[in-house]
C-alpha positions in Angstrom: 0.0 0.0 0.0 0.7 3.5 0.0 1.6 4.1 3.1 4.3 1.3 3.3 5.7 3.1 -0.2 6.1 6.3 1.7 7.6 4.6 5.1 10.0 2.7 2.7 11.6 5.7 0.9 11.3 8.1 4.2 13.6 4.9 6.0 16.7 4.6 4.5 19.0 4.5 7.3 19.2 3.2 11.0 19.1 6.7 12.2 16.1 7.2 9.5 14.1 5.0 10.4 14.1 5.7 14.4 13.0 9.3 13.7 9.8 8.1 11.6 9.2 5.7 14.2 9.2 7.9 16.9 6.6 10.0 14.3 4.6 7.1 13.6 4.4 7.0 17.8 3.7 10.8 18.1 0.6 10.2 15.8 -1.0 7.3 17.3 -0.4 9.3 20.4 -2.0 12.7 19.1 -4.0 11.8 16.2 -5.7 11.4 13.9 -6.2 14.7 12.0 -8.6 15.8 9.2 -6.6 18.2 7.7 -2.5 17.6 7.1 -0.8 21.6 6.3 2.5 21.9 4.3 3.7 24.8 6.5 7.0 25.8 4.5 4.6 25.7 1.2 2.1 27.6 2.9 4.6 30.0 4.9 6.5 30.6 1.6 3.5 31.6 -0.3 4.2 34.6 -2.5 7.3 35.1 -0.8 10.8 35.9 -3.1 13.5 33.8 -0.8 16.1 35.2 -3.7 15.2 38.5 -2.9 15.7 38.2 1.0 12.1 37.2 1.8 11.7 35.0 4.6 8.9 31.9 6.0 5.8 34.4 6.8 4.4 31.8 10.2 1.7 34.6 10.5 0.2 33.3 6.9 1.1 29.5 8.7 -1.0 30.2 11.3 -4.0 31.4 9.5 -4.3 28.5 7.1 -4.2 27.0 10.8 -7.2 29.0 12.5 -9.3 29.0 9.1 -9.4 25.1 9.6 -10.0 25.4 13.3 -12.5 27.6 13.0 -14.5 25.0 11.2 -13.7 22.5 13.8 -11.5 21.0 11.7 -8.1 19.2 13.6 -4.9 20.1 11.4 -1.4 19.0 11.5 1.3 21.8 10.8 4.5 19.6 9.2 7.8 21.9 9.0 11.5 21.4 8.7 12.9 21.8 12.5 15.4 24.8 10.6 12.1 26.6 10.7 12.3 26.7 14.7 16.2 27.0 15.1 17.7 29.8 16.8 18.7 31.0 13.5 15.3 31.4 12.1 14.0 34.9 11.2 11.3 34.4 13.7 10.0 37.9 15.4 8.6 37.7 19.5 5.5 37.1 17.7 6.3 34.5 15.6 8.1 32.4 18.7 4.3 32.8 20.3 2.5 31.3 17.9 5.4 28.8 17.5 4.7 27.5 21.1 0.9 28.1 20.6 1.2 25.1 17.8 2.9 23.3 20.3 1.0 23.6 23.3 -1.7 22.3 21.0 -0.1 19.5 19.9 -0.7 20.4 16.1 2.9 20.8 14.9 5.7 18.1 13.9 8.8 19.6 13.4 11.2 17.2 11.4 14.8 16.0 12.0 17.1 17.7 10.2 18.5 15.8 6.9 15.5 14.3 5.9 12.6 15.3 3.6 9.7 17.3 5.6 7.5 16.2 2.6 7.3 12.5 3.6 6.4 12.9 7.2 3.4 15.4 6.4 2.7 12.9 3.2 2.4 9.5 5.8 0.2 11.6 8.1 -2.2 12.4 5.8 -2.5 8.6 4.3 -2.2 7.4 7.4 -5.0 9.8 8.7 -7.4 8.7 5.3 -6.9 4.9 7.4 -8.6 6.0 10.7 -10.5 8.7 9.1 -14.6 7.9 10.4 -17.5 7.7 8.2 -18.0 11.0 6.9 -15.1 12.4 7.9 -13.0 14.0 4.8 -9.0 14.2 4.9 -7.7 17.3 3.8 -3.8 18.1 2.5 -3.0 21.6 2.3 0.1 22.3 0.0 0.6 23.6 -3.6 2.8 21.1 -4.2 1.8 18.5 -6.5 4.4 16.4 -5.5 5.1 15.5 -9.3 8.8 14.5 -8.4 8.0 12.2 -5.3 5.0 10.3 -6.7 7.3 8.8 -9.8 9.3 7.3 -7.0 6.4 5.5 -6.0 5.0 2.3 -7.4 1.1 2.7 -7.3 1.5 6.2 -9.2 -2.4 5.3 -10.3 -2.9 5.2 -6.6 -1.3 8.1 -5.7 -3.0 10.3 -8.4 -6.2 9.0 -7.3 -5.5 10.0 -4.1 -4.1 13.3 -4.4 -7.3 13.7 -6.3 -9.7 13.1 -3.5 -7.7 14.9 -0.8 -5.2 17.7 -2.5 -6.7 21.7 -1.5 -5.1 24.4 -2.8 -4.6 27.9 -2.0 -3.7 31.5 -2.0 -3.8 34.0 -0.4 -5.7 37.4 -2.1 -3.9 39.8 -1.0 -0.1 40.2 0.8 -1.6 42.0 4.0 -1.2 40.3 7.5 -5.1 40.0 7.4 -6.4 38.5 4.6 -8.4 35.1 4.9 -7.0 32.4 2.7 -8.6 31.0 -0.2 -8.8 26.9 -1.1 -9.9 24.9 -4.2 -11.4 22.0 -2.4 -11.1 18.8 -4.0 -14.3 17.7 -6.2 -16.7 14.9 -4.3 -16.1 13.2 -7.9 -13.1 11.5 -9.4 -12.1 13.5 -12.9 -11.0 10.5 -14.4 -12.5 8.2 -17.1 -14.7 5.7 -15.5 -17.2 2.6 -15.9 -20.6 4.3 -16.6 -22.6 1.7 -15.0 -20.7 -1.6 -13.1 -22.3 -3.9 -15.4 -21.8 -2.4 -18.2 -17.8 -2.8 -19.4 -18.5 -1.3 -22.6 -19.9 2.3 -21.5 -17.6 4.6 -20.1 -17.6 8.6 -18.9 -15.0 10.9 -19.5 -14.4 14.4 -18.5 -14.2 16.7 -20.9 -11.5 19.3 -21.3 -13.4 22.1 -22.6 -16.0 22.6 -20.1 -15.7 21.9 -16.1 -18.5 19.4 -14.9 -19.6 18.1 -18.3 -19.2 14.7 -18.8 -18.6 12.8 -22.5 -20.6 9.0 -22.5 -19.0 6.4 -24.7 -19.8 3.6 -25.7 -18.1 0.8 -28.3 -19.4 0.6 -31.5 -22.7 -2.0 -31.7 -22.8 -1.8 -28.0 -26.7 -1.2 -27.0 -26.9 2.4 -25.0 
């Protein structure tokens, strides 16, 4: 499965695999979540590293609050160089810092391995224990195009990311505004079986217009 693909790439060393056990331990322990937050993707939003820009953890934290507001349970994931004593944090920043962690809701990684993997495991794993009803969110512009070639299932993992990716922005570069997400559709845009018994009839999406749906059928198949 998927999330043995993941734990297999994330553990490629003794000291490798300790840290994403003691992560796999910190999740039973605290979790699970509905929603899973790329925080350096989100914190970097907009931002111009090149040009001296920095990790914005006010933007972090109101991805954080939109989603708690709606009684949602997130997960921040970030790089533990995010935290060090070197990070560009301000007094406010280091509050909201230990705000995430007083609430249990961020994971800072080990340094020398790949954030993306932890906050990727989480949110399969969470999908697993997720109850009836209860809808998985992954928060990141990342479409993890590079990672998901590494895996085997990449059918799986498309189909996944399909159901649970959310983008975002936000509108405007002031410290206030709200951000906005493209919610994943409750359908899978994907050529599928029009009706189970039928293996001869078949939907596709169409690529001029969003929500319109081409039916296909083989030739001298009844409709």
């Amino acid at each position: 499965g998927m999330l043995e693909q993941i734990e297999g790439i994330a553990r490629v060393g003794d000291r490798q695999a300790a840290a994403f056990d003691q992560f796999k331990q910190w999740l039973h322990r605290n979790g699970p979540h509905d929603v899973v937050v790329d925080g350096a993707n989100v914190g970097f939003f907009n931002a111009r590293p090149d040009q001296g820009d920095s990790l914005s953890y006010a933007q972090v934290d109101r991805v954080v609050r939109w989603f708690q507001q709606r009684r949602q349970k997130p997960l921040l994931v970030m790089h533990c160089r995010h935290f060090s004593d070197q990070a560009r944090m301000t007094p406010q920043d280091r509050e909201r810092v230990e705000g995430w962690r007083s609430q249990r809701i961020l994971y800072s990684t080990p340094a020398k391995m790949n954030d993306d993997w932890f906050w990727l495991f989480a949110g399969v794993w969470a999908t697993r224990q997720a109850k009836k009803g209860t809808h998985v969110y992954m928060v990141s512009n990342d479409q993890m195009r590079d990672h998901h070639f590494q895996m085997l299932s990449t059918r799986n993992f498309l189909k996944w990311r399909e159901r649970h990716w959310v983008n975002f922005i936000f509108p405007d570069r002031g410290q206030q505004s709200d951000p906005s997400f493209a919610m994943p559709s409750k359908f899978s845009v994907r050529a599928q079986l029009a009706r189970a018994d039928r293996t001869d009839l078949w939907h596709f999406p169409s690529s001029e217009k969003a929500g319109q749906w081409l039916c296909c059928a083989k030739e001298g198949a009844p409709q």
